[in-house]
C-alpha positions in Angstrom: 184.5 150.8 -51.4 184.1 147.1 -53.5 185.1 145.8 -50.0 182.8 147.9 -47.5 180.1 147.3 -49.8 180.9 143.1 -50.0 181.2 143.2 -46.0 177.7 145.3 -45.4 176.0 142.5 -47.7 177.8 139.4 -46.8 176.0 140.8 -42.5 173.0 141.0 -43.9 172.7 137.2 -46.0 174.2 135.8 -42.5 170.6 136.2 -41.1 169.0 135.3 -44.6 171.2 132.2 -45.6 173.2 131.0 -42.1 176.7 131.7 -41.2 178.0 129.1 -43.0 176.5 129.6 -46.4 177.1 133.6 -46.3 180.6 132.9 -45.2 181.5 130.8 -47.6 179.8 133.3 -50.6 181.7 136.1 -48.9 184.9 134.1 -48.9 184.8 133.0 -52.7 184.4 136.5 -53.4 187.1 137.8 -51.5 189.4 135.5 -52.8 188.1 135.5 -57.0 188.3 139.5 -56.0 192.1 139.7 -54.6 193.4 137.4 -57.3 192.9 134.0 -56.7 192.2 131.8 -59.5 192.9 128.0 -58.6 189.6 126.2 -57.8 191.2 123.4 -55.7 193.1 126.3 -53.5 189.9 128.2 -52.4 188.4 124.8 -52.0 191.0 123.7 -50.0 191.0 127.2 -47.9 186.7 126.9 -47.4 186.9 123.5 -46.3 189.4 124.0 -43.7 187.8 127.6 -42.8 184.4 126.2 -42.3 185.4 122.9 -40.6 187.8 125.2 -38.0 185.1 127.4 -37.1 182.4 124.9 -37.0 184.6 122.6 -34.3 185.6 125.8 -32.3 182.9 127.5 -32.1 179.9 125.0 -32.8 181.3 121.7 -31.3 183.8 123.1 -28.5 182.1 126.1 -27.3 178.3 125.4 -28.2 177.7 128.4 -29.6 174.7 128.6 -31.6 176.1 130.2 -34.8 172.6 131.4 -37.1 171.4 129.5 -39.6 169.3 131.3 -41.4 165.8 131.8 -42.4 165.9 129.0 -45.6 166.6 126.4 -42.7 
């Protein structure tokens, strides 16, 4: 339920905050959730999420991910 309820918020801040910014909320939840507890790991793990989907989907495919109404 913790989970459903994380996802159902994490879709709405996408249009509030950007992609980016809800994604990387959502991830550092997930992971302080499941267990993790090193800093530098889940730093580690959001840089190289956010830089591989940015250069996929942003920089190879040009597709306009949102960013939000704060921008």
């Amino acid at each position: 339920m913790v989970t459903f309820v994380a996802l159902c918020v994490y879709v709405i801040l996408i249009d509030v905050l950007g992609f980016f910014v809800s994604s990387t909320l959502a991830a550092v939840f997930f992971m302080r959730y499941f267990g993790v507890s090193s800093y530098l790991q889940m730093l580690l793990v959001l840089i190289i999420m956010n830089s591989f989907i940015y250069m996929l989907f942003v920089w190879q495919l040009r597709i306009s991910l949102p960013t939000g109404l704060l921008l």
